[in-house]
C-alpha positions in Angstrom: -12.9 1.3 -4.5 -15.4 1.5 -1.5 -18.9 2.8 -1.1 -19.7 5.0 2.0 -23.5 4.0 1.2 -23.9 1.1 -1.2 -27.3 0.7 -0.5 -27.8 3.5 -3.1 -27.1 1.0 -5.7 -29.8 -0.4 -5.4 -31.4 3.0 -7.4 -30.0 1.6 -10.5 -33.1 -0.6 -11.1 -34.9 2.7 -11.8 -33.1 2.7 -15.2 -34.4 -0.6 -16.9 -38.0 0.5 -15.4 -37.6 4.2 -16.9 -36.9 2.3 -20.2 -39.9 -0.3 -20.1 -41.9 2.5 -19.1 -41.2 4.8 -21.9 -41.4 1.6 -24.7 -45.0 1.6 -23.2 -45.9 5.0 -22.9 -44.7 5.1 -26.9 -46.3 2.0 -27.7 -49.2 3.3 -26.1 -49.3 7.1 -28.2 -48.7 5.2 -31.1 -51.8 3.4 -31.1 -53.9 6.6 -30.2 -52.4 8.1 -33.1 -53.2 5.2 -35.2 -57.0 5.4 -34.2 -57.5 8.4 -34.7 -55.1 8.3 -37.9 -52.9 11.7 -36.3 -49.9 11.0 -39.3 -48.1 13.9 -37.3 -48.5 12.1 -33.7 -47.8 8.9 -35.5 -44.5 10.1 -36.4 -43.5 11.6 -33.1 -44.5 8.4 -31.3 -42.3 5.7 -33.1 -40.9 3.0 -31.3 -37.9 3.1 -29.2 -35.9 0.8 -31.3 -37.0 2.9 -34.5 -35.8 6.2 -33.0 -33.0 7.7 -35.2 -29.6 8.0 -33.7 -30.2 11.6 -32.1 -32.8 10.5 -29.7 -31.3 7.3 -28.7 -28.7 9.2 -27.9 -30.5 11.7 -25.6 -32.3 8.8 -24.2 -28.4 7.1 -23.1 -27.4 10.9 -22.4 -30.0 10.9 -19.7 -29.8 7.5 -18.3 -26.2 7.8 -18.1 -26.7 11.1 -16.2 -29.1 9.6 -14.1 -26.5 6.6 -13.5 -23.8 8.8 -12.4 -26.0 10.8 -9.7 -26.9 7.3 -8.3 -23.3 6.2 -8.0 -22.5 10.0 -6.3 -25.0 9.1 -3.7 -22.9 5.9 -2.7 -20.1 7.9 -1.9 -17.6 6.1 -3.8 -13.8 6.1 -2.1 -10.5 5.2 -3.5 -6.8 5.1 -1.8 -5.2 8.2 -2.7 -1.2 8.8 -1.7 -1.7 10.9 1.6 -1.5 14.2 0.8 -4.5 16.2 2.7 -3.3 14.9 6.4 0.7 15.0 6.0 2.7 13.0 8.7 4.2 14.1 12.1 7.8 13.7 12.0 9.7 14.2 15.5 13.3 14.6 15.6 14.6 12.8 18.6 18.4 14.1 19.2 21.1 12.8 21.2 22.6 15.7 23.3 24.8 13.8 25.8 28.6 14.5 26.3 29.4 12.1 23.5 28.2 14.4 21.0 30.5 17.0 21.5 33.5 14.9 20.1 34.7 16.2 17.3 35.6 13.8 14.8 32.5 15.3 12.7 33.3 18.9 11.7 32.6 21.6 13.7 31.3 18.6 16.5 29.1 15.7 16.2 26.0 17.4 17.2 26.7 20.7 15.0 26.7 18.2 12.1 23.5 16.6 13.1 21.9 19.7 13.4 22.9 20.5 10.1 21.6 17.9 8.6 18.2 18.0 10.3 17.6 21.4 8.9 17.9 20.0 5.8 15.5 17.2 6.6 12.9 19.5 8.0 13.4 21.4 4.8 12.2 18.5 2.5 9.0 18.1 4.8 5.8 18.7 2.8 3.2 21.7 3.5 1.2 19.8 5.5 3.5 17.7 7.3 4.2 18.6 10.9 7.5 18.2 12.9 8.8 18.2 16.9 11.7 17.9 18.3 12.8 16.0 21.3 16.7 16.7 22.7 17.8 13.5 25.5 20.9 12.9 27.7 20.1 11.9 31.1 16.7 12.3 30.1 14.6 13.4 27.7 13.1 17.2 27.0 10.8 18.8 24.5 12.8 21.0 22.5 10.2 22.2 20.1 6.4 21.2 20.0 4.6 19.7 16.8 4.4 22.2 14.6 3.2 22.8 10.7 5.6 25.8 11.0 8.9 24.6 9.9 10.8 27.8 10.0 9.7 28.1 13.7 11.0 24.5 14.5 14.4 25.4 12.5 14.9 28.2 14.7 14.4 26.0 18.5 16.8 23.5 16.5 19.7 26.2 16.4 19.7 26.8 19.7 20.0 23.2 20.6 23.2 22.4 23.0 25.2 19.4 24.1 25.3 18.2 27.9 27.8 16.4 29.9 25.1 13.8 30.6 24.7 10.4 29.8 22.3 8.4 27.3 18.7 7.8 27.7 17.4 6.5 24.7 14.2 4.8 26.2 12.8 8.3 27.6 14.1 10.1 24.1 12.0 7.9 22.2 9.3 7.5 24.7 8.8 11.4 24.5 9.2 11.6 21.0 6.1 8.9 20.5 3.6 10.6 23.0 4.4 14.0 21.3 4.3 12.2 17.6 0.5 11.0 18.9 -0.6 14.5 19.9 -2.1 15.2 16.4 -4.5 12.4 15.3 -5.4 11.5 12.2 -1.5 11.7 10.7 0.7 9.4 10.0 3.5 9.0 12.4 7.2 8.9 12.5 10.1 9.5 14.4 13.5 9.8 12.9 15.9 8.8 16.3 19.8 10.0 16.1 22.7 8.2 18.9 26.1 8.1 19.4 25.8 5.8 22.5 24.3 3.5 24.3 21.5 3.4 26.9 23.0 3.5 30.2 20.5 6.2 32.0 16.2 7.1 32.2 13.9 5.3 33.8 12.3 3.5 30.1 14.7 0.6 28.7 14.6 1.1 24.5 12.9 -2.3 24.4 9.7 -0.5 26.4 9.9 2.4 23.9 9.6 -0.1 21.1 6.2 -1.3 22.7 4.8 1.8 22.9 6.1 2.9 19.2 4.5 -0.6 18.1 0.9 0.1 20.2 0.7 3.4 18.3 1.9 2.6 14.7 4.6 4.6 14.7 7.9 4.0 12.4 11.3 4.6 13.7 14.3 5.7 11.6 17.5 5.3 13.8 20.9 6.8 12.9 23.6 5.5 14.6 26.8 8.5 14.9 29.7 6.9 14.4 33.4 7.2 12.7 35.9 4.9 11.3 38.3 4.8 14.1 37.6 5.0 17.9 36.6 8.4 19.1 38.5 9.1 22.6 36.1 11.5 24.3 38.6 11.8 27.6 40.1 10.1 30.3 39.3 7.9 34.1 41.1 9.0 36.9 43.1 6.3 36.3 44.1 8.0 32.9 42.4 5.3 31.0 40.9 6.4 27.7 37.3 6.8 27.5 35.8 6.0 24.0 32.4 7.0 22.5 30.7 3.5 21.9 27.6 3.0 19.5 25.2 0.7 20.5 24.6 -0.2 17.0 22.3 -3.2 17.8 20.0 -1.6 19.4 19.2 1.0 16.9 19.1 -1.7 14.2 16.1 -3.4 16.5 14.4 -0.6 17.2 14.3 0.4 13.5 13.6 -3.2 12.7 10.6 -4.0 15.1 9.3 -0.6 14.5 9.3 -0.8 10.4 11.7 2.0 9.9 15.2 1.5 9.1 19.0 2.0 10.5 21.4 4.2 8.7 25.1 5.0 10.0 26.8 7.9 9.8 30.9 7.8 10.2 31.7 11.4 9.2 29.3 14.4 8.3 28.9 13.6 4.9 27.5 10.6 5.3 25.3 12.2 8.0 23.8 14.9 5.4 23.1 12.1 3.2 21.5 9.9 5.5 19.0 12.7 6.5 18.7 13.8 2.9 17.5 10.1 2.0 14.7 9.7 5.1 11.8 12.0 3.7 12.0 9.6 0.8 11.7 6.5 2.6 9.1 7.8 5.1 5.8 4.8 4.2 3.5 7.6 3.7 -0.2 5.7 4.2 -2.7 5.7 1.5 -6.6 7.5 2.4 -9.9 7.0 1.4 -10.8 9.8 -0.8 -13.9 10.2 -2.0 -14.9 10.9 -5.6 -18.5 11.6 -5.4 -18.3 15.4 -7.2 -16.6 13.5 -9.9 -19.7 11.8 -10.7 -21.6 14.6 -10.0 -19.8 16.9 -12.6 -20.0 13.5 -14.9 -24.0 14.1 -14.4 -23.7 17.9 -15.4 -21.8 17.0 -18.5 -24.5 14.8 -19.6 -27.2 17.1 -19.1 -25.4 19.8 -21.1 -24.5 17.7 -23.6 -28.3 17.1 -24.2 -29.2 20.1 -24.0 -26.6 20.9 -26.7 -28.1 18.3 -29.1 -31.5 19.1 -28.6 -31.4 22.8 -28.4 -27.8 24.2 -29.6 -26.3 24.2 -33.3 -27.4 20.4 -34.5 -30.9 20.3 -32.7 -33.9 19.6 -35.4 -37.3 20.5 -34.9 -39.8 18.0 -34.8 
């Protein structure tokens, strides 16, 4: 627990003096009452440690009321799972030629697509998510945006290329845009098929900037169990999609995300089922001073209760 204003604390003293000064201020009545031999004062000014169990326990009532209001005003804070800010999430999609082979069912990047929904769908209320589409190079496809239905509808309309694969300015992209909301937690959930062979940013200088800005990259690497032929040279030579698995895994790994591969859409849809669960959502100071203000209320009423409601006694 932390104190926004600790040096409230120090307003705790006032207790121990409230209590030396009433024992006087008793002591005090009681030998007025004595002197001038008042049996009726006498008996309203006995001691404090005489006092039957119903004062002493308005006396604690109100110290303990007091106490809580002190503690309020030192602003206490404890880490509370983030749920008031949410976490931007950006989608960053690989739409280069390779991901219109179609060992996935209808094509690789209908599957992904698919399964993104479903990822976007699993997003809490107050999460916000982007998307970012890259081949040659890399293109907002929808902004950061609280409204999923609105990001679901920009990721329908997403299509493939016959460009290459730039995963450096994907990712670059996808960080700048997961930064354009402060105050939120950041991720980016990164899918390939390939590996880097066109942009200007190499993945390693995407990693720096992820790692400058505390952002978490989940990689997926889009793969299958056999070698994908995705067409021929002109020397009819086969041409097959090839996954640069290790550089996913780094990214992920440097980053504090994690790799997942895909090899058919199944696995796909369960990969992006599983990533809103693993997303490190950070904890927040929250403060807790209205508890101890409603903790001061219920003090007072009880008191007032004792002294005035169904048990009070008059004296």
């Amino acid at each position: 627990m932390n104190f926004a204003s600790p040096e409230w604390f120090l307003a705790l003293i006032l207790i121990p003096l409230l209590y030396w000064a009433y024992s006087r201020f008793m002591q005090t009545r009681q030998k007025a009452a004595i002197k001038f031999s008042n049996l009726k004062l006498i008996k309203r000014t006995v001691p404090f440690h005489k006092l039957n169990r119903r004062n002493k326990l308005l006396f604690a009532l109100s110290m303990l009321s007091l106490a809580s209001l002190i503690i309020a005003l030192t602003d206490p804070h404890i880490p509370l799972a983030q749920t008031k800010e949410g976490v931007n999430v950006v989608l960053v999609i690989d739409v280069s030629g390779s991901m219109k082979a179609q060992d996935y069912k209808p094509n690789r990047l209908e599957a992904a697509k698919k399964s993104a929904e479903m990822l976007i769908k699993q997003l809490k209320f107050k999460d916000n998510v982007g998307i970012v589409v890259f081949s040659d190079g890399a293109t907002t496809a929808a902004y950061l945006t609280p409204y999923k239905e609105k990001a679901i509808e920009k990721l329908r309309a997403i299509k493939a290329t016959d460009g290459r694969t730039a995963i450096g300015d994907g990712l670059s992209l996808a960080i700048d845009m997961a930064t354009s909301i402060p105050n939120k937690k950041r991720v980016v959930v990164l899918l390939s098929d390939g590996e880097n062979n066109a942009g200007v940013i190499t993945p390693a200088e995407a990693v720096e900037f992820a790692k400058e800005n505390n952002i978490q990259v989940y990689t997926v690497g889009v793969g299958s169990l056999k070698p994908v032929i995705l067409g021929y040279d002109w020397f009819g030579n086969p041409q097959y999609a090839r996954l640069d698995e290790a550089t996913l895994k780094a990214i992920a790994q440097e980053t504090g995300g994690k790799y997942y591969k895909a090899v058919d859409q199944h696995t796909l849809k369960e990969i992006y089922e599983r990533i809103p669960g693993e997303i490190k959502r950070e904890k927040e100071e929250t403060s807790i001073k209205d508890w101890f203000i409603i903790l001061a209320i219920l003090f007072q009423l009880t008191g007032f209760y004792i002294r005035y409601g169904k048990y009070g006694v008059i004296q």
